[in-house]
C-alpha positions in Angstrom: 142.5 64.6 99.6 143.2 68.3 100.2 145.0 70.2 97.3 147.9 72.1 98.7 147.2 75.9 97.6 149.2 76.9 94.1 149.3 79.8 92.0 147.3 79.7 88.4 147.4 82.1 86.0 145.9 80.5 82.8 142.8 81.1 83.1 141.2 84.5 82.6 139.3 84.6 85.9 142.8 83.9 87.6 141.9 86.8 90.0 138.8 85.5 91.5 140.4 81.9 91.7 143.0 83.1 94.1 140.1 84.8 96.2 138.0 81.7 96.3 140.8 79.5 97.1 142.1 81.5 100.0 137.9 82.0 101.5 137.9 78.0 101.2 141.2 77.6 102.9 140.1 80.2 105.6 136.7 78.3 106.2 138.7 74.5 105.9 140.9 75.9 108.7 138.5 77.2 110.6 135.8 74.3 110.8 138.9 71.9 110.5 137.1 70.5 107.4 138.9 69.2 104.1 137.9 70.7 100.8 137.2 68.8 97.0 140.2 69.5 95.2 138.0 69.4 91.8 136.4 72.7 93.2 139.0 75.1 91.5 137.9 73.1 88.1 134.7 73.4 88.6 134.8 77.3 89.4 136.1 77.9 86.0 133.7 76.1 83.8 129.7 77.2 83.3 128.6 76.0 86.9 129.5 78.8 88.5 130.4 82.3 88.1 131.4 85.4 89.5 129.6 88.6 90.3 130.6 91.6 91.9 133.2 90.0 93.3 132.1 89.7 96.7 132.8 86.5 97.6 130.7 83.2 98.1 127.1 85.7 98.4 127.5 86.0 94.7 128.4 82.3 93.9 125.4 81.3 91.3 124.6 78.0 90.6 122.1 77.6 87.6 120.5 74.3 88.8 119.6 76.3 92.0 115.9 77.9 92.4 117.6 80.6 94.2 120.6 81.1 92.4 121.4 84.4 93.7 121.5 83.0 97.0 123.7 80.0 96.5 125.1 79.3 100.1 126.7 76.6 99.3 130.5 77.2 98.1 131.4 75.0 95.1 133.3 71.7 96.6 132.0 71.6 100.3 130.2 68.6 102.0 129.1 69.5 105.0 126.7 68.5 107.8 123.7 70.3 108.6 125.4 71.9 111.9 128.3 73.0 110.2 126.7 74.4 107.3 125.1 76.7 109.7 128.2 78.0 111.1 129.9 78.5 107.9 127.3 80.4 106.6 127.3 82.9 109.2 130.8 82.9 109.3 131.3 83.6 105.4 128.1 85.6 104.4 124.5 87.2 105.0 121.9 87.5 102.7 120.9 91.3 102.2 117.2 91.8 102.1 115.8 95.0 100.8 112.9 95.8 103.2 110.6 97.6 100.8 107.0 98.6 101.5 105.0 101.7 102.4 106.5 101.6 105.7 108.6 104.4 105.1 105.1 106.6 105.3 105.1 105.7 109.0 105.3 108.5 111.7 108.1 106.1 113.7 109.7 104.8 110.2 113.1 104.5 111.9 112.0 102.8 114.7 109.9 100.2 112.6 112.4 99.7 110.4 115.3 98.9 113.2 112.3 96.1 114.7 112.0 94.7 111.0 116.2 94.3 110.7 116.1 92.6 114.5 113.5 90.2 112.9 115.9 89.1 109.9 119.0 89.0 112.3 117.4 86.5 113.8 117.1 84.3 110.7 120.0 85.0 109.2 119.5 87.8 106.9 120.7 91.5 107.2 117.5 93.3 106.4 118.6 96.4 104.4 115.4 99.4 104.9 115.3 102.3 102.3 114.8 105.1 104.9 114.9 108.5 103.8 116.0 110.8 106.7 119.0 112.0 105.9 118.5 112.8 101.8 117.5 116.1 101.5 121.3 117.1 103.4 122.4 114.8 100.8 120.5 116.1 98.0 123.2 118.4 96.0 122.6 119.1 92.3 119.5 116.5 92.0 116.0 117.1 93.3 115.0 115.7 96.6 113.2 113.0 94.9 115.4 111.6 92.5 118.1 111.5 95.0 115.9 109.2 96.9 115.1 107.4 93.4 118.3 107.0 92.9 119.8 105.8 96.5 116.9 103.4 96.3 118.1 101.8 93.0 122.0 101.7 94.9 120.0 99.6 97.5 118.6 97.3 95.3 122.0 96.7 93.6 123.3 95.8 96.8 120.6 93.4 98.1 120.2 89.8 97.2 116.3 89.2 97.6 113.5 91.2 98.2 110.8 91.1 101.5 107.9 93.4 100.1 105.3 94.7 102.6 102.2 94.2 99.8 99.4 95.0 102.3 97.0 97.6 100.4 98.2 101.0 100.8 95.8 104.3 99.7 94.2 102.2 97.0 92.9 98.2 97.0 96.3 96.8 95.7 99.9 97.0 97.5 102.0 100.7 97.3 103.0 101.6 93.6 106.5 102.0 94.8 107.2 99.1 96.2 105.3 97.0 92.8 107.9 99.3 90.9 110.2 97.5 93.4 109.3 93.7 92.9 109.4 94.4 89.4 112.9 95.3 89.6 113.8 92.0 91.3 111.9 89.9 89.4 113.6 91.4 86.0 116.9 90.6 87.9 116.6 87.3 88.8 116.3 87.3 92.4 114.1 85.7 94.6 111.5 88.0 95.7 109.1 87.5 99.2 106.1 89.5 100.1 103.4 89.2 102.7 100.4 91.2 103.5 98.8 92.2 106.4 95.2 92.0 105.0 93.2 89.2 104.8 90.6 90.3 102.2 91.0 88.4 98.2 91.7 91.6 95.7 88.4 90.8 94.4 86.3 91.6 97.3 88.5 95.1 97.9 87.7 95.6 93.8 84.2 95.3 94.4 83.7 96.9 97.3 85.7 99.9 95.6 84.1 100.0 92.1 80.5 99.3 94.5 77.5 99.0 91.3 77.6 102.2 89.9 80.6 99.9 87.8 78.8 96.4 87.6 79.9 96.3 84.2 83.8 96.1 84.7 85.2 93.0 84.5 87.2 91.8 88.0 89.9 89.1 88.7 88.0 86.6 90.3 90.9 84.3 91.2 90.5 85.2 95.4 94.0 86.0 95.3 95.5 88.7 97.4 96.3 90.6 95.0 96.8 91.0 91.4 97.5 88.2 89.8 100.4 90.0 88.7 101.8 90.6 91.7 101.4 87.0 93.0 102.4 85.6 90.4 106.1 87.4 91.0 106.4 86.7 94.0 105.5 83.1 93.6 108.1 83.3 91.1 110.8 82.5 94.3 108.7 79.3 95.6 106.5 81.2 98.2 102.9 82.4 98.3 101.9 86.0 99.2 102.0 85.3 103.4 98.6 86.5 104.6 97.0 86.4 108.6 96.3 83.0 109.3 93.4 84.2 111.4 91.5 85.5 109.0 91.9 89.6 111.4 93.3 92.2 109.6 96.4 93.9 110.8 97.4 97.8 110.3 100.7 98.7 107.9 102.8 98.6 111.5 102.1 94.4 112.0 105.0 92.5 112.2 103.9 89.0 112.9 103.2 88.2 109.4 106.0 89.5 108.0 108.1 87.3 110.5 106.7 84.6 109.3 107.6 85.7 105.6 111.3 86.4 106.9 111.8 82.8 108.1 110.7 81.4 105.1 113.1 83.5 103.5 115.7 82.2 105.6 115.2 78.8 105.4 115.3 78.9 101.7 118.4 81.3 101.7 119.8 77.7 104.2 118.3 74.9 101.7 120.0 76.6 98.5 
């Protein structure tokens, strides 16, 4: 039975209540759905809690494996169809697009290709392009105003889709590792795919040749460090690799379309 709307003040969240009440009301009017009124209750006890306060995108549920991107608002039941809409209607996932990609000669243009690809499954890719720092650059160097405005980014982005194909060396760009790192200390789910087909051990030993025999190598055939894959695994998803077996230059987008919609159907399942 649908709670009529009233004012609560008791609580020391009181604030936030009043916003999620009047979102749910919102959606329930919208989609002409009825809401649990044991919702408010819930909202105030260790189930859930508030970040940012930015509505339902930063609605964590513990007992979620994606907790940041808990899509589903505390007290709905709804059917797959409507879910759908509600979700688009309400919130998008913001993906930070990190990867070497920046390096490219049509960086812009790639990047505006890789947000078209997670419109499409729901996400709002987010690309840390570069172009217009050094105007913006005032009493910092160049670089630690991009440092800086990429960190911002990060803050404002939800999960992670790392480009982790092997750039200037046999394992993924240094940047970008700094950049899963970052998301894996926070929590958030973190995706990656590469566009190389070749285990980090064969690129190891092709690199170190025999004048190093004696160096021990990882000889898990992962596609990368175990480090790395073991992060990113860390959200429920492998490293996404060509299925062909062909390697692919740092400007491929096939497999990192298949990494997005993964990403988006477990941003949908949460």
């Amino acid at each position: 039975m649908y709670r009529p709307f009233s004012f609560t003040w008791k609580t020391r969240d009181a604030s936030m209540l009043f916003l999620h009440r009047w979102r749910r009301d919102r959606a329930a009017a919208t989609f002409g759905i009825s809401t649990c009124a044991g919702a408010d209750k819930r909202l105030t006890t260790n189930a859930y809690c508030w970040k940012h306060h930015k509505g339902f995108r930063e609605i964590r549920r513990r007992s979620c494996p994606m907790a940041p991107l808990c899509f589903g608002p505390p007290g709905f039941r709804l059917c797959s169809a409507v879910r759908i809409l509600f979700v688009r209607f309400v919130m998008t996932a913001i993906a930070y697009l990190a990867g070497p990609d920046v390096f490219l000669p049509d960086a812009a243009a790639h990047a505006a290709r890789k947000v078209e690809i997670c419109r499409r499954s729901g996400l709002r890719g987010l690309p840390p392009l570069n172009g217009d720092v050094a105007t913006a650059a005032k009493h910092l160097e160049v670089w630690q105003t991009i440092y800086e405005k990429d960190l911002a980014m990060m803050e404002r982005c939800d999960i992670i889709i790392a480009n982790l194909t092997p750039f200037a060396s046999t394992s993924a760009d240094a940047g970008t590792l700094i950049e899963v790192g970052w998301f894996l200390g926070k929590g958030k789910p973190i995706f990656g795919y590469s566009n190389s087909p070749e285990s980090f051990e064969s690129r190891m030993r092709r690199q170190l040749g025999t004048g190093h025999a004696e160096l021990g190598i990882e000889g898990f055939h992962l596609p990368d460090n175990l480090m790395i894959v073991g992060a990113v695994q860390s959200g429920g998803y492998p490293i996404f690799v060509p299925s062909d077996g062909k390697a692919r230059g740092l400007e491929a987008l096939d497999v990192f379309e298949a990494c997005v919609e993964a990403a988006g159907r477990a941003a949908q399942k949460c």
